[in-house]
Every structure is written in structure tokens, then in C-alpha cells.
C-alpha positions as CSV (number, residue, x, y, z in Angstrom):
1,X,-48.5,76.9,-20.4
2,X,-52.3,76.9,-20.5
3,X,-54.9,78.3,-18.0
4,X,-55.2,76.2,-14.9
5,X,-57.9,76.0,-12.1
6,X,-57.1,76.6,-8.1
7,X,-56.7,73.0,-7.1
8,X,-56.1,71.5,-10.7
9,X,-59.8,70.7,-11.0
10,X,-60.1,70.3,-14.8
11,X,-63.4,73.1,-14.7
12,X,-64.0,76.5,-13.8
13,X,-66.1,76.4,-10.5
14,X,-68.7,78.4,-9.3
15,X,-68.5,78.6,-5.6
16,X,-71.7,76.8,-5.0
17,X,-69.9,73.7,-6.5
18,X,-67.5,74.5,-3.2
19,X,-70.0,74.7,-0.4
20,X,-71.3,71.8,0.2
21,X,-67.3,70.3,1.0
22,X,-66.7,73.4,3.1
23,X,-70.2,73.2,5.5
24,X,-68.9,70.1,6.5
25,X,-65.8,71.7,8.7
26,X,-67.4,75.6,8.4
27,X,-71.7,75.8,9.6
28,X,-73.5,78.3,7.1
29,X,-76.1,79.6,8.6
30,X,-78.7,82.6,6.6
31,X,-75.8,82.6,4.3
32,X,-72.7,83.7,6.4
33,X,-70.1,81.8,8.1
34,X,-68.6,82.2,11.6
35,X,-70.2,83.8,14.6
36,X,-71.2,88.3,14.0
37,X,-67.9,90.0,15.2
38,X,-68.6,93.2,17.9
39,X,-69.3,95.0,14.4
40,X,-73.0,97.3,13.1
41,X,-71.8,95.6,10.5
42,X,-73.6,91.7,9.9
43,X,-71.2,91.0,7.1
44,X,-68.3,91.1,9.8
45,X,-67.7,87.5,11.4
46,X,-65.2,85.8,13.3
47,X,-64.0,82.1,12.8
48,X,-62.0,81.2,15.9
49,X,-58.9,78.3,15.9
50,X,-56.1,77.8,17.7
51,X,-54.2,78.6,14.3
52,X,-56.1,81.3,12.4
53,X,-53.8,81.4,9.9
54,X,-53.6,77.8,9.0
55,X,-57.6,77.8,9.3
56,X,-57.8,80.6,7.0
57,X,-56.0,79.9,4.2
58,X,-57.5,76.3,4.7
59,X,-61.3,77.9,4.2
60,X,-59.9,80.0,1.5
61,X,-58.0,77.1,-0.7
62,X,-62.0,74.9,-0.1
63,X,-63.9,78.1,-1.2
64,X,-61.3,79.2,-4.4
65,X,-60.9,75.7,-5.1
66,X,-61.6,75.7,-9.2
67,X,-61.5,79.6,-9.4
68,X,-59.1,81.5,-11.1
69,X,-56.3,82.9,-8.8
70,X,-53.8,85.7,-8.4
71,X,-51.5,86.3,-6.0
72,X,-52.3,90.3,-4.1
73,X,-48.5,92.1,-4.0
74,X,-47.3,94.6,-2.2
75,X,-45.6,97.7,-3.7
76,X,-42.2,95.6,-2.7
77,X,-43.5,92.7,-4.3
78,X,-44.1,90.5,-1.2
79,X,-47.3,88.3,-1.7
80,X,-49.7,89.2,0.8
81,X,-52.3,87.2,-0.2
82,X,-54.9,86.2,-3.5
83,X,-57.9,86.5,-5.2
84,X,-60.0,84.2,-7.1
85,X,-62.5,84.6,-9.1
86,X,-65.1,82.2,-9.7
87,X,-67.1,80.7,-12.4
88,X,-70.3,82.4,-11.3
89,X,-68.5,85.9,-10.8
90,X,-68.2,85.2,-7.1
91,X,-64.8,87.0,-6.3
92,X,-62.8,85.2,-3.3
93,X,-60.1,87.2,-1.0
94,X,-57.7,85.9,0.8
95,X,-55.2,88.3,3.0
96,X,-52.6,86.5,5.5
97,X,-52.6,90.0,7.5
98,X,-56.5,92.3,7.6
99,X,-55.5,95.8,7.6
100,X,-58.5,96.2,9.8
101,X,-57.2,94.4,12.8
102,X,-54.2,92.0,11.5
103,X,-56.1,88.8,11.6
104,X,-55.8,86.5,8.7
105,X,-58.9,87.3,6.3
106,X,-61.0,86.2,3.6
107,X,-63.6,87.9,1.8
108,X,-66.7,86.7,-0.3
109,X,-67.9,89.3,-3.2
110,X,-71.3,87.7,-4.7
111,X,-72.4,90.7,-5.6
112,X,-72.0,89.9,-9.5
113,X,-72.4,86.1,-8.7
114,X,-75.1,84.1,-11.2
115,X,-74.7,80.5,-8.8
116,X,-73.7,82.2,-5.1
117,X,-75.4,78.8,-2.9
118,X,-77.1,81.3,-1.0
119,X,-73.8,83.5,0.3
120,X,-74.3,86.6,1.2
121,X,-71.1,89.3,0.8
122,X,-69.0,88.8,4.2
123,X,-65.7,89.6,5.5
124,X,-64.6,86.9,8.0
125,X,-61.6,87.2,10.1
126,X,-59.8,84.3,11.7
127,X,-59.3,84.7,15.2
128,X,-57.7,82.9,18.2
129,X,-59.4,80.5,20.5
């Protein structure tokens, strides 16, 4: 069995390759997603939904999509969620639970990115409508 892309794409992705799909469904503005979450912190947004989860992993699977994934497992062995990393060396987390505040998750690392579409490094969190 050979190596394979998220999404069987065919070719490694960089995550700009990704962003113009996902702006369609999730606004980018000065290279974050979502709305600023009641954080200091700029990189903390919030998505809302009336599923978070089901919008979550759905932003994740567009973002990863051509990455290379793995699966994040607990010390039981329970999949909790994945990474992905990109083409560029943009690294792509997904966690079904935060441990901040148990809202689904997804992080974006460009911080070693060559092609990031103008990203900047973010934790988003999927909240309820």
C-alpha cells in the first residue's frame, strides 16, 4: 500500500490550493476565519452552527484536503481527532473535543508554511448557534 493524500487527490497540497473552495462556505478576513472569541488572544475564533461538530470536521476535511493525515490517540487508543500536514509545511488540527472548552476544534500552524494564502496561525472553535 503506497502513500495516499486526504481526499485521494493524486498531489500533495499546500493549503493555499484549499482556500479558495473553503472561502466560499467560511469568509477569511486579514487571514483568520470566524468572528475573535472573548479571548486577548486574536488567534482565538469562534465559528458558530447548529452542529459544530459536523461543521468542524467539515472545515477541517476542505482545509486537509491533499495533506498528509494521522489520526491523534488517546493513551487508550480512542481517536480523538488528526493532523495533517501540508505540502507547504502548513500543519492542520483537528480535535472532535478542545481541552480548552470541549468544543470541536481545528488549528492552523503556518508558522513553517512556504505557500500559507495569507493564513495567519489560529485556533478556531466550533460553537452553537
Amino acid at each position: 500500500m503506497g502513500l495516499g493524500y486526504k481526499g485521494d487527490t493524486g498531489h500533495h497540497h499546500s493549503v493555499s490550493e484549499n482556500l479558495p473552495d473553503l472561502k466560499k462556505d467560511y469568509p477569511l478576513r486579514n487571514g483568520y476565519f470566524g468572528s475573535k472569541a472573548d479571548s486577548k488572544d486574536d488567534r482565538v475564533r469562534h465559528i458558530s452552527s447548529p452542529d459544530p461538530a459536523t461543521t468542524a470536521k467539515d472545515f477541517y476535511d476542505r482545509i486537509a484536503n491533499g495533506g498528509i493525515e494521522s489520526d491523534i490517540v488517546d493513551k487508550n487508543g480512542n481517536i480523538k481527532g488528526a493532523t495533517t500536514k501540508m505540502a507547504d509545511g502548513t500543519v492542520v488540527t483537528w480535535r472532535e473535543v478542545s481541552s480548552s472548552d470541549g468544543t470541536p476544534a481545528v488549528d492552523i500552524n503556518i508558522k513553517k508554511s512556504t505557500d500559507s494564502g495569507g493564513l495567519k496561525v489560529q485556533k478556531i472553535h466550533f460553537v452553537k448557534e
